[in-house]
N, C-alpha and C positions, 0 to 999 in steps of 0.2 A: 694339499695335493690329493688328486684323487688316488683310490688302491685300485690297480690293476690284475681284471681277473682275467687272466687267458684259458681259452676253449680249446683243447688239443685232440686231434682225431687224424683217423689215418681218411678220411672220406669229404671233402672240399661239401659236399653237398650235407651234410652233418653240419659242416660248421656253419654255413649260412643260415642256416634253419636257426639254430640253437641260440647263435648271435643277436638273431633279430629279436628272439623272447627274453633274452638277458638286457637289451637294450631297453625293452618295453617294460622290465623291472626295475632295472638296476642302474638306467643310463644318467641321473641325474647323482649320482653316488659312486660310482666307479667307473673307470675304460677299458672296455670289452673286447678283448684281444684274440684273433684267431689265427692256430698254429695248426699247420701239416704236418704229422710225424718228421717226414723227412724235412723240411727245413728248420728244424732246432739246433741251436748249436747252444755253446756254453755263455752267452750273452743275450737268449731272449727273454730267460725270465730271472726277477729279480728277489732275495731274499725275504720282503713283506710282500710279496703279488700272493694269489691267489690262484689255484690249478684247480681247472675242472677238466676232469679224464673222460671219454666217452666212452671206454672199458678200463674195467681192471686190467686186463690182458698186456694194458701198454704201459703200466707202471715200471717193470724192467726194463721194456726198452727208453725208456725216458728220464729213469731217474738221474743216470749223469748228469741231466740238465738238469736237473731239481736241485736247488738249495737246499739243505740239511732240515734247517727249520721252517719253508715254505710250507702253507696250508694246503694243502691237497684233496677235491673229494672227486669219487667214483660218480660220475653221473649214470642217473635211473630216468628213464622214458615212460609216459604212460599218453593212451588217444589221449585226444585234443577234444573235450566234451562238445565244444564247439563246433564241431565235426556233425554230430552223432543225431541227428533230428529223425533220420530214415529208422535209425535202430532203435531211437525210442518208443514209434510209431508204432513196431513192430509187434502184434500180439503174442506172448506168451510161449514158449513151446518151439521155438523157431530151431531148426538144425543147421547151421553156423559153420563155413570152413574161410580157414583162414586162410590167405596166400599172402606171402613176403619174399622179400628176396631173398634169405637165408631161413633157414629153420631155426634158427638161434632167433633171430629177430621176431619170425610167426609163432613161436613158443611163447617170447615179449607179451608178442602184441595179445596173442589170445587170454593170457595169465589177467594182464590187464581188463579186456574185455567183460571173459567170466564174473572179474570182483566188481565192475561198475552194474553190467547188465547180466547179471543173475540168473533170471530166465528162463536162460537158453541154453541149449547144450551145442560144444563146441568141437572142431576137430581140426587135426593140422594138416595141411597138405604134405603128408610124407608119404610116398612111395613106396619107401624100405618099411613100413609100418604096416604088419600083414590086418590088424584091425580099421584098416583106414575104411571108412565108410567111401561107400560108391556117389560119384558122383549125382546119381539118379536120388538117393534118399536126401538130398543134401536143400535145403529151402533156398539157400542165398548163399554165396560165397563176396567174404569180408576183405577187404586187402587197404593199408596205411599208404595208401598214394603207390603201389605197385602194381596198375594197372597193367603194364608189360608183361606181367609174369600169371595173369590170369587169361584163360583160352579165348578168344575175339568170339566165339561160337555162343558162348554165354551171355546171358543178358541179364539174367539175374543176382548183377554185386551191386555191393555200396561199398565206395569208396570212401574210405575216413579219414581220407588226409594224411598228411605227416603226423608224426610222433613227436610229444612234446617234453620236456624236461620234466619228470614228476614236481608235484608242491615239494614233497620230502626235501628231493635234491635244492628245490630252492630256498629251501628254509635252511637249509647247511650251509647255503652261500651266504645267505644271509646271515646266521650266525658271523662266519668267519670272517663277513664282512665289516660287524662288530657299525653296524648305520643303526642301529635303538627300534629296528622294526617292531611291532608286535603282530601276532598273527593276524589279527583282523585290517593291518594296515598291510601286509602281503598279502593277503589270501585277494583281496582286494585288484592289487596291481598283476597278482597270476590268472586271475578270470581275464581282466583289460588283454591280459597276450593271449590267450587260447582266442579271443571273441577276436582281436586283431588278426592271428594268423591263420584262423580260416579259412578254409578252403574254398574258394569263390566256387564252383563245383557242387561242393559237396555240401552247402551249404542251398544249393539251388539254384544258385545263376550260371551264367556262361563263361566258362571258362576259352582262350585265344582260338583254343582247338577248336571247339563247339561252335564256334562263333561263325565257322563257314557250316554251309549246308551237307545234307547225307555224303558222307566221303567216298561214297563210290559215286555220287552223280555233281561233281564240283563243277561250276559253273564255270564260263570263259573269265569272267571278271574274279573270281573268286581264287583263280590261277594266277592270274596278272598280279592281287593285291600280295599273294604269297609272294611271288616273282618280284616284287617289288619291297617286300621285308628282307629278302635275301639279300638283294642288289645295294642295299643301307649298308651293309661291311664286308663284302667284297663281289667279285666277280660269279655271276650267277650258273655258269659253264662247272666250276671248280664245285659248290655246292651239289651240285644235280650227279656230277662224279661220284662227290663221299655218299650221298643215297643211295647211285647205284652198286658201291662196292658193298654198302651193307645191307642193300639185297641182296646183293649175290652170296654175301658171309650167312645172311639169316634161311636162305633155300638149302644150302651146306651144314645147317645148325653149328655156325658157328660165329663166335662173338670175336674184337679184338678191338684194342685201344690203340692210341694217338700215334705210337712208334710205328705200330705194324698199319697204320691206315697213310702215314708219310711215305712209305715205302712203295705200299701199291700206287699212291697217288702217282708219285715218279714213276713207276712201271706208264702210265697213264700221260709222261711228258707235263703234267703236274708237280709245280717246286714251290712247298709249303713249308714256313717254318715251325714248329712248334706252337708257337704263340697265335699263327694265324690257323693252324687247323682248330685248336683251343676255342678260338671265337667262333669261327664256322659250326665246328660241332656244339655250342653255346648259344646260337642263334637257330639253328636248326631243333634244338629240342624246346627252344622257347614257342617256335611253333607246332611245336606237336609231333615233328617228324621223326628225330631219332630221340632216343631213349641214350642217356649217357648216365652211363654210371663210373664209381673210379672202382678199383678190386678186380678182381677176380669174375664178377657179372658183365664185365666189358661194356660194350656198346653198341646196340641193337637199333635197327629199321624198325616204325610203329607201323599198326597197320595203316593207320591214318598216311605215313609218309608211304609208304606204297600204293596206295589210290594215288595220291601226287602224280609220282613219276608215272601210274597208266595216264593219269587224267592231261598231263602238261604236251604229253605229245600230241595234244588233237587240236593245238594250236601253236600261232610260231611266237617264242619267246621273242 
């Protein structure tokens, strides 16, 4: 029977990522299990399985569920080389800032950076940080798939994708998983997942978003094919709502997730359960539109999904 390694994070968009490189390592050796904090209880995981933590930080909250003697490791993140063609490219000398959704994560990601791509000198996006270098001395600014949180004014980033499980971490898994790996038969299958989960993007091609023309001048047909992605899982009236509620949250600076967007919907004669806003806002970020994240960053209008709503009204859905 196979051993089961469960993935556990407080972040749904964590675990899909993470899953998909464990599958591309480890799928023919073990079954790849992913847990939300909150849905663990005292029967998900079992005394020979396998725990990969996305922080330390959630070791206390989690341990009641842990077995005494289950294997447990902390997973560590680094870019996805696969990624990284623009930065290669890049001559010598470059001044470097970084944006993420946390400063904890921009810290990550730069830490990693620095040790691959050498170079360069780098800087974090921190505010509170009175040496933070001005935007104007600054060559490029770098961000791990957190295009949202970098200014639309800018045009000078590269995007590097998501963040990948480091080798370290999966050589731990490997250990505990006790499969007679040896390095050169891992090192192997961790290139296959960095080259696999690549950033269609950032890699060079067209990503769903890209794939319509200049987002302030979207075409009649190019509304319709949206209109038409929408109308695949549910009513197109309801969608163009959740847009405009989080335009109106993002002119406000302010963000909110699925409970407080159920609420406005009904203000709106809109009755959405849980599960169907889930999909809506699911399918809306698949196109580009909103930015969904779980935590504390909520849930954000892209600029992309605001060209939409000016561009949809100059035709009848």
């Amino acid at each position: 029977m196979k051993t089961k390694i469960h993935i556990i994070s407080i972040q749904e968009g964590y675990l899909t990522i993470i899953s998909e490189q464990l599958e591309l390592i480890f799928g023919d050796k073990a079954i790849i299990s992913k847990l939300v904090v909150k849905d663990l209880d005292g029967d998900s995981i079992a005394e020979e399985d396998i725990v990969v933590l996305s922080r330390s930080i959630l070791m206390g909250v989690i341990r009641p569920f842990i077995p005494k003697d289950c294997k447990t490791i902390i997973a560590h993140r680094e870019v996805n080389i696969a990624n990284t063609k623009r930065l290669i490219d890049l001559p010598a000398g470059q001044k470097l800032l970084v944006v993420n959704d946390t400063l904890e994560n921009a810290q990550e990601t730069l830490d990693s950076l620095m040790n691959i791509f050498f170079t360069h000198t780098y800087y974090l996006d921190d505010e509170n940080n009175p040496d933070q270098a001005t935007l104007a001395d600054i060559d490029y600014i770098v961000t791990p798939g957190e295009m949202e949180f970098v200014p639309s004014r800018f045009s000078n980033v590269i995007d590097i994708g998501d963040r990948l499980l480091s080798y370290g971490t999966v050589w731990a898994i490997a250990e505990a998983l006790e499969a007679g790996f040896t390095h050169e038969q891992l090192v192997n299958r961790y290139v296959k997942s960095q080259v696999s989960l690549a950033s269609p993007s950032a890699g060079g091609g067209a990503s769903e978003r890209e794939s319509f023309a200049d987002a302030e001048n979207l075409s009649q047909n190019e509304i319709l094919s949206i209109n038409k992605k929408i109308e695949e899982h549910g009513f197109l009236k309801e969608s163009i709502q959740i847009l405009s509620l989080y335009a109106e949250g993002k002119a406000q600076l302010k963000t909110f997730g699925r409970l407080k967007l159920k609420k406005l919907l009904e203000e709106h004669d809109i009755y959405l359960s849980e599960q169907q806003i889930r999909l809506r806002l699911e399918v809306l970020q698949e196109l580009g539109l909103l930015n969904a994240r779980q935590g504390r960053s909520g849930t954000t209008i892209t600029n992309f999904g605001e060209s939409y709503l000016r561009a949809k009204d100059m035709i009848k859905s």
